[in-house]
C-alpha positions in Angstrom: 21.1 43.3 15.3 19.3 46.7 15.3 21.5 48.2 13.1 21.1 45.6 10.4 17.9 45.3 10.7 17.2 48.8 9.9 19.6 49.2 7.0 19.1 49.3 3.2 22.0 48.2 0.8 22.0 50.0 -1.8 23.6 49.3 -5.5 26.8 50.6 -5.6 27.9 49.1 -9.1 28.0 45.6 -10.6 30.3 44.1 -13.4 30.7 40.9 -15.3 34.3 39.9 -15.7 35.2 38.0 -18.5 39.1 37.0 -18.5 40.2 41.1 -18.6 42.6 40.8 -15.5 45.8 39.2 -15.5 48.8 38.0 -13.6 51.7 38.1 -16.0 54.2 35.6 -16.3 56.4 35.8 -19.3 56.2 37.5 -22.6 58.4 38.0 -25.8 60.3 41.2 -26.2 60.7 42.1 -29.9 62.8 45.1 -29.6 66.1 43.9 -30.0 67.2 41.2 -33.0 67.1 38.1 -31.2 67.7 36.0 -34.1 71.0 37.6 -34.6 72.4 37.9 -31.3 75.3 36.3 -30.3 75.2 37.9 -27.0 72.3 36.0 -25.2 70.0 33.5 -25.9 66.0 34.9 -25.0 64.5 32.4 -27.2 66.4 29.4 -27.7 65.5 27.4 -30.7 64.1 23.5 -30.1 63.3 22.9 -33.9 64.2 24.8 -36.8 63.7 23.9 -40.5 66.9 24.5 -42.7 65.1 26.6 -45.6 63.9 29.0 -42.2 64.2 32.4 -42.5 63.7 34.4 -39.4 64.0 38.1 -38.9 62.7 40.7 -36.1 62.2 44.1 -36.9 59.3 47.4 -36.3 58.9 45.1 -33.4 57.8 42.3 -34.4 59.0 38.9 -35.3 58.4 36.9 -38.3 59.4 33.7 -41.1 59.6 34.6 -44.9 59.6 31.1 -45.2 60.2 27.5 -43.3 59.4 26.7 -39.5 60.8 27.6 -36.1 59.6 26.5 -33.0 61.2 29.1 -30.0 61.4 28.4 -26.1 58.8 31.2 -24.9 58.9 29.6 -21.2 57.4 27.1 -18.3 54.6 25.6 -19.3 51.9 25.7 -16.0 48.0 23.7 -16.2 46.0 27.1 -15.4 48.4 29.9 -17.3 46.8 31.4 -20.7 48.8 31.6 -23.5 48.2 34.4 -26.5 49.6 35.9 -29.6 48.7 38.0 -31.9 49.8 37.7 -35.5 49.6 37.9 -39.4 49.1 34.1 -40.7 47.5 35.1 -44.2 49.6 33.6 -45.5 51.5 31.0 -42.9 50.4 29.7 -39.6 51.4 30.6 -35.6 50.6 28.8 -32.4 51.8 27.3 -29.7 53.9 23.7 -28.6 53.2 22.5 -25.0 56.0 19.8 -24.5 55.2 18.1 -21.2 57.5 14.7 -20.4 56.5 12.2 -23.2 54.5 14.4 -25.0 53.6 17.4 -26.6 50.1 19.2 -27.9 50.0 21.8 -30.5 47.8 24.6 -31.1 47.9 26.7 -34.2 46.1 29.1 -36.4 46.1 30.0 -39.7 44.0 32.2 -42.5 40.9 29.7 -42.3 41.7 27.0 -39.8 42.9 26.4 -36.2 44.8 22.7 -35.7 45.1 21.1 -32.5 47.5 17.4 -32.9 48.2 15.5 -29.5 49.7 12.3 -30.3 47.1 10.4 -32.3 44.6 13.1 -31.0 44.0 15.6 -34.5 41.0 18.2 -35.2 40.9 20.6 -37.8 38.1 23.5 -37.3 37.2 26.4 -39.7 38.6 29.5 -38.3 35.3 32.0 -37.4 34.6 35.0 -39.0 37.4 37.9 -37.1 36.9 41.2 -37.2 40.8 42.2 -38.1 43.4 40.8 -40.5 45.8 40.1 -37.6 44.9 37.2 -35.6 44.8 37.0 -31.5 45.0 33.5 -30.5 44.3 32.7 -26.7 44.5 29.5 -25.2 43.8 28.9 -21.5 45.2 25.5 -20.0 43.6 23.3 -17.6 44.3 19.7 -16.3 43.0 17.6 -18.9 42.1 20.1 -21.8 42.6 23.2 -23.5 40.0 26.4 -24.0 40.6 28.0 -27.3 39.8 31.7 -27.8 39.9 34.6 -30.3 39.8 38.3 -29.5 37.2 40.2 -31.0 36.6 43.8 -30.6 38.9 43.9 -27.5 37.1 41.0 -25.9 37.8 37.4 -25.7 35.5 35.0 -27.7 35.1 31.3 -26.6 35.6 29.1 -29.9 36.2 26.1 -28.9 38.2 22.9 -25.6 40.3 20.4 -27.0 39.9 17.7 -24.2 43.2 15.7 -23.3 42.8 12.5 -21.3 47.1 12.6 -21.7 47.3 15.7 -20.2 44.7 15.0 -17.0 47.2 14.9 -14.7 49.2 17.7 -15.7 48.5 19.7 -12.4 51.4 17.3 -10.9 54.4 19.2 -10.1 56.6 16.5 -10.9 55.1 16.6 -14.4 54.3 20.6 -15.4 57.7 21.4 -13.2 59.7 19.5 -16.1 57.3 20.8 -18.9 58.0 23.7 -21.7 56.1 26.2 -23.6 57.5 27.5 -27.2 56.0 29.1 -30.1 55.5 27.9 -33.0 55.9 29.9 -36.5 55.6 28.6 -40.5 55.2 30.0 -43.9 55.2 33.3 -43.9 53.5 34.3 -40.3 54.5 37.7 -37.8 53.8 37.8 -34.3 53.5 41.2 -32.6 52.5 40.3 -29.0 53.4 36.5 -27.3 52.5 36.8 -23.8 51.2 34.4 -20.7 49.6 35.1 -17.6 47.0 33.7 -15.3 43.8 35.6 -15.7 40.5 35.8 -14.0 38.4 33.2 -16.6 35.1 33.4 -17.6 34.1 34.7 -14.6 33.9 35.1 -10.4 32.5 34.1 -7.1 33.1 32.9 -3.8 34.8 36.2 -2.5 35.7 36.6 0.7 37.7 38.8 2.7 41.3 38.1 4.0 41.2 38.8 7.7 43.2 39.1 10.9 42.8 36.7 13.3 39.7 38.3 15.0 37.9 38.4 12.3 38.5 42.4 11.4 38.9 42.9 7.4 42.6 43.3 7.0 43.4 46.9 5.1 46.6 48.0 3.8 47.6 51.6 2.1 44.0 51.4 1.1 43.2 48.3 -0.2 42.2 45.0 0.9 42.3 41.2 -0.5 39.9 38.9 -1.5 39.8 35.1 -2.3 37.6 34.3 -5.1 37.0 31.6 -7.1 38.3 32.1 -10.7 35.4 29.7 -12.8 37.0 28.8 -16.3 35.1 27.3 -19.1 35.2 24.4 -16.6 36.3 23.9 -13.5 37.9 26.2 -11.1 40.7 27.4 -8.9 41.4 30.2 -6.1 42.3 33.6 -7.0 43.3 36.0 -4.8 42.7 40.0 -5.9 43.7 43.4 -4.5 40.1 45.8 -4.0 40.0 49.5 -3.9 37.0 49.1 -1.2 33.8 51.3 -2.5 35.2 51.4 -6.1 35.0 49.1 -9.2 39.1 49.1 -9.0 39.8 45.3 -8.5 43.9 43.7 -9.7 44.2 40.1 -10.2 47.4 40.0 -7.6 47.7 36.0 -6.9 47.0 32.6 -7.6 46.8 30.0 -5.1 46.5 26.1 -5.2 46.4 23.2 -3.0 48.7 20.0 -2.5 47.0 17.8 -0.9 49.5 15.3 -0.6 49.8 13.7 -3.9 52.1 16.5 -5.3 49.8 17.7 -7.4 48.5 21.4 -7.7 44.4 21.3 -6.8 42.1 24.1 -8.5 40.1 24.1 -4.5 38.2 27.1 -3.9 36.1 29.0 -0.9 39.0 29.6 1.1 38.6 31.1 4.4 42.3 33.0 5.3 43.1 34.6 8.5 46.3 36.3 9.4 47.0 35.6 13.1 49.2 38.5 14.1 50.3 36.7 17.6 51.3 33.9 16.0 53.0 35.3 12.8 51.1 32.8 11.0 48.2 32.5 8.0 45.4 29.8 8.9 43.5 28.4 6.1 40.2 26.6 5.6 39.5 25.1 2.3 36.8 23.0 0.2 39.0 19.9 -1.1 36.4 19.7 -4.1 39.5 17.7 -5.7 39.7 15.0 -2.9 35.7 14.3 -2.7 34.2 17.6 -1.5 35.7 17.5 1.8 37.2 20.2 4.1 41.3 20.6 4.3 43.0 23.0 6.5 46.4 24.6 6.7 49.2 27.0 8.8 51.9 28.7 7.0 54.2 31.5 7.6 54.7 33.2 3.9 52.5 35.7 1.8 50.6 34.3 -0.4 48.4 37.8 -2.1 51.1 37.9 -4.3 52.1 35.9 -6.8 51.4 31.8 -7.7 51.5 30.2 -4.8 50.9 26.4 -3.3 50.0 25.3 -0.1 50.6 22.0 1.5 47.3 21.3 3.0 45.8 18.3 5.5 42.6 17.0 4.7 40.1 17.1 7.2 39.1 13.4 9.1 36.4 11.7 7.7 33.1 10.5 9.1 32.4 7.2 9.9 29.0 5.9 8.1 27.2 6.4 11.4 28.6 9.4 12.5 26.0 12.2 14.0 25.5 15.2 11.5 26.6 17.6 13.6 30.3 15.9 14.6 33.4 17.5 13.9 34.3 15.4 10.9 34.1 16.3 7.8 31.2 14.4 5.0 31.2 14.7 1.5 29.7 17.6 0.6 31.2 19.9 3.0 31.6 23.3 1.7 32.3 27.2 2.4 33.9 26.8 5.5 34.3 30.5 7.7 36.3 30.7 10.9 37.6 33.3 13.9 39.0 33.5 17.2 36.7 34.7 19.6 39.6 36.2 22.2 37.3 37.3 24.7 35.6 34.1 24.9 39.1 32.5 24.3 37.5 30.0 21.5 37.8 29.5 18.0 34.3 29.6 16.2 33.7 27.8 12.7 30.9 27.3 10.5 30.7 24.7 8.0 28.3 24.4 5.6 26.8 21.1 5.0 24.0 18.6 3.8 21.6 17.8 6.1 20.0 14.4 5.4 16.9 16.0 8.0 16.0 18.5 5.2 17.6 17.1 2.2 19.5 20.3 1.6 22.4 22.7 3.0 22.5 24.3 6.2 25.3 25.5 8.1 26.6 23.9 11.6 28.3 26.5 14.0 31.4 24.6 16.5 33.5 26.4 19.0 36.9 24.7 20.2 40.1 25.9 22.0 42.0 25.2 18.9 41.7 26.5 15.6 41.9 23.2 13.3 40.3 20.9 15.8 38.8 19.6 19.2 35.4 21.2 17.7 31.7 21.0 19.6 28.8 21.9 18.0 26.6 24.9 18.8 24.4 25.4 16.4 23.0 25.1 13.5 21.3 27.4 10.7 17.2 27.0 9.7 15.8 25.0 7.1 16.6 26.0 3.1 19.7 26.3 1.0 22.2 28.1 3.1 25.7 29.1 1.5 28.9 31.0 1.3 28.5 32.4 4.8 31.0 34.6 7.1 31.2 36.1 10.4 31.5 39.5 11.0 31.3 42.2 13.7 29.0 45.3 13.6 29.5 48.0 16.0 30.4 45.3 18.6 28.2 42.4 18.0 28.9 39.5 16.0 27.2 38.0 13.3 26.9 35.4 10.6 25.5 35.9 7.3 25.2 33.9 4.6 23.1 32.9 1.1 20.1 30.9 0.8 17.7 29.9 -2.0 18.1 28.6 -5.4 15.1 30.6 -6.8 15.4 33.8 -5.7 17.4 37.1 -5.9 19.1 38.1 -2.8 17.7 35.9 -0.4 20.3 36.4 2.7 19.9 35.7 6.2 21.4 37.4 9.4 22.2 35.4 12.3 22.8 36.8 15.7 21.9 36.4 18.9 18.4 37.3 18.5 17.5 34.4 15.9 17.5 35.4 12.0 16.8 38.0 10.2 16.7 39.2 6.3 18.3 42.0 4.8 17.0 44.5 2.6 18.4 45.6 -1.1 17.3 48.1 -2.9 17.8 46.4 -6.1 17.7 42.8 -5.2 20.1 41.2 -7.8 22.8 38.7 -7.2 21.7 36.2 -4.8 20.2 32.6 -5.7 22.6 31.5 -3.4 25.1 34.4 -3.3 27.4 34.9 -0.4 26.9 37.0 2.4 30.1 38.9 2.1 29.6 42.0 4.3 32.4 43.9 5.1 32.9 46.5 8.0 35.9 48.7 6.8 36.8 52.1 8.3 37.7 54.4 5.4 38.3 58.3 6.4 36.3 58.7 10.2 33.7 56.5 9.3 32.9 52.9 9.0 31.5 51.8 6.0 30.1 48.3 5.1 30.5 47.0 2.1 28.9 43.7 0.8 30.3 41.9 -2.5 28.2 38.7 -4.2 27.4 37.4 -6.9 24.4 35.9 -9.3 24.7 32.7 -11.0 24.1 33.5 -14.7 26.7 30.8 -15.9 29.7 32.2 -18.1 30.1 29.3 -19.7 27.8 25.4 -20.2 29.6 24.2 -17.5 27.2 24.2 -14.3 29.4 26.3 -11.8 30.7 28.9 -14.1 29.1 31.9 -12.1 29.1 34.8 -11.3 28.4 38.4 -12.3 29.5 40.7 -9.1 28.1 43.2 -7.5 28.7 45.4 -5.2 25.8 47.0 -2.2 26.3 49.3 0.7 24.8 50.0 3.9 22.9 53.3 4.2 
């Protein structure tokens, strides 16, 4: 432990991101005359008033009068959905048609509409800074977060809840659903594009390892899992890292089927590549089953793209099961996990409420096996542990993790000397960050790296952390 014990972490940089990275999943082209082709189809009509008058031209696409609405593609619960357009003197938006149903959202010179069914509102449009109008709308099971783009930046304006649409994370349901655009009066579109982006903010991150624990690195970049926090709720991102520099890419999406077909937002993801075995193992927090733990092997990549995994929750405890059994209470959370091979033994950490302190601390098993057969340990000291990982340091093994509610970079160390605390230069991040240190040999040397985050809240909704920031050791 002598070598952490003795370092400083220093700032590196920090950043706040605020729905600026995206995953792009369809868009409409403008540069060829659609409306006239006879050729293809890009956009095929669903409605189309008889007075309509469409054109496309200087790249852009427009009515002179009447109403279209145009196939733009699938409709998915998490994508965002934007435009930008001239509606001084018409109105654009979008249709999401989902079996049985359909919502609309729409903007024109001084209003936005929303209609589901018998569901209407009618809001003053805010104050924008340019004639032409960006629109963004970012879907979730259950509702819809409106936003306008002001000076380059996304502006929250306003959720149209759904209770029609709560379950519209089930495949059967958003597999069969469409998303089109919608155009009246006299309105122009330049840009119509959807993607899954980053929300309001991030937290959660972790590393995606080998099997042993060791970072994995790949033509000079690794992958982390974090938790993308919308203006509620959450689901798993998975993002590409430049380690040392601010470069992060938004590269994947992954969700959760728990059995019930539908697509969970889960989060705090612990991902091991098992290069033996040829195979990814997966701990998650089921925060969509009742905060329990769920687990998972699987043989395809999932950095890239959106991605689901079928995943089997973990056994639950009896009412009079010990604390410190292998099953998993509600409440369980930030799971971590290795294979010790010269032990021959799989090591876990879960975090988890202790009735003896009223609070979270983490429980440390070792088994044979990597998703069962558990003993425990160990377990961490009294206070508010969270988000902890192992990790090795020139040969020794570690786990660190957050603690406290109430103040900045409050981390512990554990290793086979007891605990001990880090220092930070300048101690932000923290009240309950993770302790995401990260050995990663770049040029001759081994550098470690630790991402976290603070808890300022992006949004009203109570989990919508983080800023992130970034600390190395000198």
């Amino acid at each position: 432990m002598e070598y952490l014990l003795n370092a400083e972490f220093k700032r590196k940089f920090s950043l706040s991101m605020y729905k600026n990275l995206k995953l792009k999943l369809g868009e409409m082209s403008f540069y060829k005359d659609f409306v006239t082709d006879k050729r293809g189809d890009l956009y095929p009509v669903l409605l189309k008033s008889d007075d309509c008058l469409e054109y496309v031209e200087c790249n852009r696409y427009g009515v002179g009068r009447g109403s279209v609405c145009r196939l733009i593609g699938q409709f998915f619960p998490y994508a965002t959905y934007e435009l930008s357009a001239s509606v001084k003197e018409g109105e654009a938006g979008f249709r999401f048609i989902l079996p049985g149903k359909y919502a609309e959202i729409a903007v024109s010179a001084d209003h936005i509409r929303y209609l589901c069914g018998e569901h209407k509102e009618d809001l003053p449009l805010p104050s924008l800074a340019t004639e032409e109008v960006t629109l963004i709308v970012s879907c979730r099971p259950g509702a819809f977060d409106v936003y306008f783009k002001q000076n380059g930046k996304a502006e929250f304006f306003s959720t149209f809840d759904e209770e029609a649409l709560k379950d519209s994370n089930a495949y059967a349901e958003f597999s069969e659903s469409r998303a089109a655009l919608l155009l009246s009066g006299a309105a122009e579109v330049s840009e119509v594009s959807f993607y899954i982006d980053n929300g309001v903010s991030i937290a959660d991150m972790r590393p995606i390892r080998y099997e042993n624990g060791d970072v994995m690195l790949e033509n000079g970049k690794i992958h982390i899992t974090a938790s993308i926090r919308m203006q509620s709720g959450a689901f798993q991102g998975i993002f590409s890292w430049i380690p040392g520099t601010a470069e992060f890419e938004l590269t994947g999406a992954l969700f959760y089927d728990c059995g019930d077909g539908k697509w969970c937002g889960d989060v705090a993801a612990s991902l091991l590549w098992h290069r033996e075995e040829k195979l990814w193992y997966l701990w998650v927090c089921a925060f969509s089953h009742g905060h329990i733990l769920a687990h998972a092997t699987f043989d395809s990549d999932v950095r890239y793209g959106v991605n689901v995994i079928d995943v089997e929750l973990m056994k639950k405890a009896d009412t009079d099961a010990r604390i410190d059994s292998f099953f998993t209470f509600a409440g369980d959370e930030d799971p971590d996990f290795f294979y010790d091979k010269a032990n021959s033994r799989w090591l876990m950490a879960i975090c988890r409420r202790d009735p003896a302190i009223n609070n979270y601390r983490y429980f440390f098993f070792e088994s044979e096996q990597p998703f069962e057969g558990y003993k425990c340990i160990g377990k961490g000291y009294d206070g508010a542990e969270t988000g902890g990982s192992f990790v090795k340091v020139n040969g020794e093994q570690y786990f660190l993790c957050g603690n406290d509610f109430h103040a900045t970079s409050d981390y512990r160390i554990y290793g086979k000397h007891g605990m001990s605390k880090p220092s930070f230069d300048y101690p932000d991040g923290g009240f309950r960050g993770w302790g995401t240190l990260m050995p990663i040999k770049l040029g001759s040397r081994t550098r470690y790296f630790w991402l976290t985050f603070d808890r300022h809240k992006g949004s009203g909704y109570n989990w919508s952390y983080g800023n992130l920031y970034c600390f190395e050791a000198k």
